[in-house]
DSSP file (Angstrom, degrees, kcal/mol; ACC not computed):
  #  RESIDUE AA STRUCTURE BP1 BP2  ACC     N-H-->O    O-->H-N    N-H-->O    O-->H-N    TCO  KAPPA ALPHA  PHI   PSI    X-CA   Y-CA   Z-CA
    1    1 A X     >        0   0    0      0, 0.0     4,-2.6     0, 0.0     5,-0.2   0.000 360.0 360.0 360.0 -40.1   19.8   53.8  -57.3
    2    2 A X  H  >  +     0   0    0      2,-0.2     4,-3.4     1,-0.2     5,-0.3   0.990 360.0  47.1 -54.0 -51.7   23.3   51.9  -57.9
    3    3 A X  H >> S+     0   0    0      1,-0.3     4,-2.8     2,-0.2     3,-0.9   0.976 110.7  48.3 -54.8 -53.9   23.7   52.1  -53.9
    4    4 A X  H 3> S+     0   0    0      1,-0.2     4,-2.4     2,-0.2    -1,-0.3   0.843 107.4  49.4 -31.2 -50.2   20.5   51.0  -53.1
    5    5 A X  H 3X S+     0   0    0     -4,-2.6     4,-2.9     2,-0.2    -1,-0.2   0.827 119.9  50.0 -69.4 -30.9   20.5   47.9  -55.5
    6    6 A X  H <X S+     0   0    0     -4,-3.4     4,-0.6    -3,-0.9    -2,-0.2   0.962 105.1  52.0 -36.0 -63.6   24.2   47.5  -53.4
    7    7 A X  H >X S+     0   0    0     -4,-2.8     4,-1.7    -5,-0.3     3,-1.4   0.908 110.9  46.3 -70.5 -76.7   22.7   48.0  -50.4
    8    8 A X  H 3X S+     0   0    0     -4,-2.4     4,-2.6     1,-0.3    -1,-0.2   0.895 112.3  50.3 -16.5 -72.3   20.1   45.0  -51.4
    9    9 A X  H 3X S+     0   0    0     -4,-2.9     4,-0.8     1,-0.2    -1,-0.3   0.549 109.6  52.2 -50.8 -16.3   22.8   42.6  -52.7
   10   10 A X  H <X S+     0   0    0     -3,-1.4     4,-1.4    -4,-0.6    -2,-0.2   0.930 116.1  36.8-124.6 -85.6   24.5   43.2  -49.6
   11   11 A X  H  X S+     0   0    0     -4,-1.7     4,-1.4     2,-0.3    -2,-0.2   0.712 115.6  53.2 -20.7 -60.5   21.2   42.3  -47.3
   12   12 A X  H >X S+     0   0    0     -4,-2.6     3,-1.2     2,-0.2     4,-0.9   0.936 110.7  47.3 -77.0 -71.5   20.0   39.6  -49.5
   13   13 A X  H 3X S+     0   0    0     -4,-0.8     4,-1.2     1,-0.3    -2,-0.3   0.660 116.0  47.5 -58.2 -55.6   23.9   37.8  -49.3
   14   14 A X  H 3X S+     0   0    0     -4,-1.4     4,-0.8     2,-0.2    -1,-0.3   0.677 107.5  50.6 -42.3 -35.1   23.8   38.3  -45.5
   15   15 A X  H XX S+     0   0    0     -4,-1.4     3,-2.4    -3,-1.2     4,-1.6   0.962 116.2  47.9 -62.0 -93.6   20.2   36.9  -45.0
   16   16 A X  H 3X S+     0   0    0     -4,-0.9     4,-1.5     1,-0.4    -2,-0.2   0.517 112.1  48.9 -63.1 -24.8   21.5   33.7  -47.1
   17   17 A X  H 3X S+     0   0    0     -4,-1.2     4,-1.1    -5,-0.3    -1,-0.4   0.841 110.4  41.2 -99.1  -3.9   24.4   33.3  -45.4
   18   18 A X  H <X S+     0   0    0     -3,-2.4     4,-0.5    -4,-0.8     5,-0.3   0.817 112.6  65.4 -83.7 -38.4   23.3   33.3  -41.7
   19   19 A X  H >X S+     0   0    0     -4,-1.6     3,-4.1     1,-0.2     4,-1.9   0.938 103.7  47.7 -33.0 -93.2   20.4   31.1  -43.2
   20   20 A X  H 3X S+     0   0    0     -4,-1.5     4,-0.9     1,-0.3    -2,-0.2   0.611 107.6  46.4 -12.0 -49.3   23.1   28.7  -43.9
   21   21 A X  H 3< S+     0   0    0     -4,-1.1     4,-0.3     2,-0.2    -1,-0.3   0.337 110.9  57.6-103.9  15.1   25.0   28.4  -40.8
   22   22 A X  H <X S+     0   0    0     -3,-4.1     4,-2.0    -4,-0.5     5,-0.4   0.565 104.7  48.1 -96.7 -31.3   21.7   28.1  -38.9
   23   23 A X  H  X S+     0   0    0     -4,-1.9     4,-3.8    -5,-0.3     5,-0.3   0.923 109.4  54.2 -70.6 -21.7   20.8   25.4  -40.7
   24   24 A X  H  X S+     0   0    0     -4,-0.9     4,-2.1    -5,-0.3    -1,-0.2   0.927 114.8  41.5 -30.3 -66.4   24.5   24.0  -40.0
   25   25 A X  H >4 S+     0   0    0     -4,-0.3     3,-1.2     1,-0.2     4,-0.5   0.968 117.8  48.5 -75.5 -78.4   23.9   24.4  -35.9
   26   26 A X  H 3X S+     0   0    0     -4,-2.0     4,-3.5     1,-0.3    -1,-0.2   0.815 114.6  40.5 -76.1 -33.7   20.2   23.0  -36.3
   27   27 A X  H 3X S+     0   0    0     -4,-3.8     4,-4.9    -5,-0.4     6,-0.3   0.986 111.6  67.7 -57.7 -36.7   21.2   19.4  -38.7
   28   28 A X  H X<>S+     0   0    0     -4,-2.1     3,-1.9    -3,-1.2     5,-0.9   0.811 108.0  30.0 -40.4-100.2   24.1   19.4  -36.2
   29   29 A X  H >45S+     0   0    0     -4,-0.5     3,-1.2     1,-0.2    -1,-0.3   0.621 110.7  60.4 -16.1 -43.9   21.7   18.7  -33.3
   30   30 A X  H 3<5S+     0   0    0     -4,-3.5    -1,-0.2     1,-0.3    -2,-0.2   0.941 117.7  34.0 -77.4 -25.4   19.2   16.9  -34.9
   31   31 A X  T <<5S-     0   0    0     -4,-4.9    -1,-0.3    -3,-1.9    -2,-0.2   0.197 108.3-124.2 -90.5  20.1   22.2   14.1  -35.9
   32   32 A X  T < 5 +     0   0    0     -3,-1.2     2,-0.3    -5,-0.3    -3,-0.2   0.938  59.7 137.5  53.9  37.6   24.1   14.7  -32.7
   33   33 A X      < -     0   0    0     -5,-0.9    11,-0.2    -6,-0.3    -2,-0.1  -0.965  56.6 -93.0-130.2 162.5   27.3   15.6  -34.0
   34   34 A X        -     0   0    0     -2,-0.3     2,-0.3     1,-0.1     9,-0.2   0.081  31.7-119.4 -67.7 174.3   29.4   18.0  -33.0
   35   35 A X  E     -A   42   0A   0      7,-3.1     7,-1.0    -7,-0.1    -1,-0.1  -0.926  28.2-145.9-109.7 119.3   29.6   21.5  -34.5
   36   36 A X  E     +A   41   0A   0     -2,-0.3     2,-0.3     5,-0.2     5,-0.2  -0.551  25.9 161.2 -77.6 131.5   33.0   22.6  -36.1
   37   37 A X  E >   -A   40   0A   0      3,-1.2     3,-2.2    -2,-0.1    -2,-0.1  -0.913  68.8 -44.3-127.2 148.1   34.2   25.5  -36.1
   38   38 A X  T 3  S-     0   0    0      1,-0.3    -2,-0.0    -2,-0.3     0, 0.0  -0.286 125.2 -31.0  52.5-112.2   37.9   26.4  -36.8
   39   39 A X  T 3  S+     0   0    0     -3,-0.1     2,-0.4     2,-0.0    -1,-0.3  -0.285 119.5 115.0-121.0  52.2   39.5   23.4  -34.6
   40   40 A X  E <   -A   37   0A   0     -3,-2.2    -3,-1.2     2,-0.0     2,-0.7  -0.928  54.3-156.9 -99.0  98.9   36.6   23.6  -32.2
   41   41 A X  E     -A   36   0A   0     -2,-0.4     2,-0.3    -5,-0.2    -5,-0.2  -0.691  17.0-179.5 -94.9 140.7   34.1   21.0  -31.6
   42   42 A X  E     -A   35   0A   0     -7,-1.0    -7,-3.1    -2,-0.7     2,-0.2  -0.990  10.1-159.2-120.9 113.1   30.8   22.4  -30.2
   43   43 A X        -     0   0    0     -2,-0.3     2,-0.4    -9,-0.2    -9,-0.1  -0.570  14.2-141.1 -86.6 144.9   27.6   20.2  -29.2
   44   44 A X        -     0   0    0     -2,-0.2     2,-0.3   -11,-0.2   -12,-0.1  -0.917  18.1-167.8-129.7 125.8   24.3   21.7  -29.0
   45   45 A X        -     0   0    0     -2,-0.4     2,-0.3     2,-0.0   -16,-0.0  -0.845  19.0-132.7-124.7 130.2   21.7   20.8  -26.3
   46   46 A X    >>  -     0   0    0     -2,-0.3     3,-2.9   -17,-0.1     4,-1.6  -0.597  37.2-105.1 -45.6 127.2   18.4   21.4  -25.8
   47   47 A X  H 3> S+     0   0    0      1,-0.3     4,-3.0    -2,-0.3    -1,-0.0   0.767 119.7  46.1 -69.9 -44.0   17.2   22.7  -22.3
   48   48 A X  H 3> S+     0   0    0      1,-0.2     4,-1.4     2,-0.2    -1,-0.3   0.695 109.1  55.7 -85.1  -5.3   15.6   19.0  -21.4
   49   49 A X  H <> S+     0   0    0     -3,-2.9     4,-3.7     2,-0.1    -2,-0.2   0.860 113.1  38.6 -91.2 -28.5   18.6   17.3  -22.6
   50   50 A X  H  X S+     0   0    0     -4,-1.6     4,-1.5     1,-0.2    -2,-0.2   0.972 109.0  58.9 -66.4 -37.4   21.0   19.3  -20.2
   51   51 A X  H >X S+     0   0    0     -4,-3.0     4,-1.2     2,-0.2     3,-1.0   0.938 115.2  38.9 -53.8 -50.1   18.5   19.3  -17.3
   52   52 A X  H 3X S+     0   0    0     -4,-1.4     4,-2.7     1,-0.2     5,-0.4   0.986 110.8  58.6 -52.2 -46.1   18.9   14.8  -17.6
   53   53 A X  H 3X S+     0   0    0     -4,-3.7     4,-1.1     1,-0.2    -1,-0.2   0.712 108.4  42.4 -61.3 -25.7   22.3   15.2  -18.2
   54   54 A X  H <X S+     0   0    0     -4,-1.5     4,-2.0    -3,-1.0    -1,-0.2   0.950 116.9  52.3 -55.4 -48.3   22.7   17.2  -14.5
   55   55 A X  H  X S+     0   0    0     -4,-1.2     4,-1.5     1,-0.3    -2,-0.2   0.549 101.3  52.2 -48.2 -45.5   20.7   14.9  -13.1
   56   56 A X  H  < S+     0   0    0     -4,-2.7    -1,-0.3     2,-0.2    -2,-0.2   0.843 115.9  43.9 -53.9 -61.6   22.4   12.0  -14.3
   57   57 A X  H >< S+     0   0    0     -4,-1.1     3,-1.0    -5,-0.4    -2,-0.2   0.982 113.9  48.4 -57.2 -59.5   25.6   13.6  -12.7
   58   58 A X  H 3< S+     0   0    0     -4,-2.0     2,-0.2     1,-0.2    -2,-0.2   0.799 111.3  53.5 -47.6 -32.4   23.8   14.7   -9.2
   59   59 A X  T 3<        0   0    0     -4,-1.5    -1,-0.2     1,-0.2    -2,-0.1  -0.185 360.0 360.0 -97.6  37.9   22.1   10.9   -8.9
   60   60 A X    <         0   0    0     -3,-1.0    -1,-0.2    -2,-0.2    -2,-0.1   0.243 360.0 360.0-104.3 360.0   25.9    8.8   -9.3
């Protein structure tokens, strides 16, 4: 039973944190700021924002 209830605590602490650092990634995007990680900044784009953003480059 001890493992099990482990085993749980374990689950439940992994579920809450991945929770966490998706909500990170998704506020990230919706304000348009980067995302840190370490000393890494990372942006995150939506499929229609890269497709303008080629577009933008191919039409200069």
């Amino acid at each position: 039973m001890k493992e099990l209830m482990e085993n749980e605590a374990f689950c439940t602490g992994m579920n809450v944190g991945v929770h966490l650092y998706q909500q990170k990634v998704i506020t990230a995007h919706k304000c348009r700021e980067p995302l840190v990680i370490g000393d890494s900044l990372y942006y995150v784009q939506d499929g229609r924002e890269r497709l303008q953003e080629v577009l933008e480059e191919i039409c200069r």
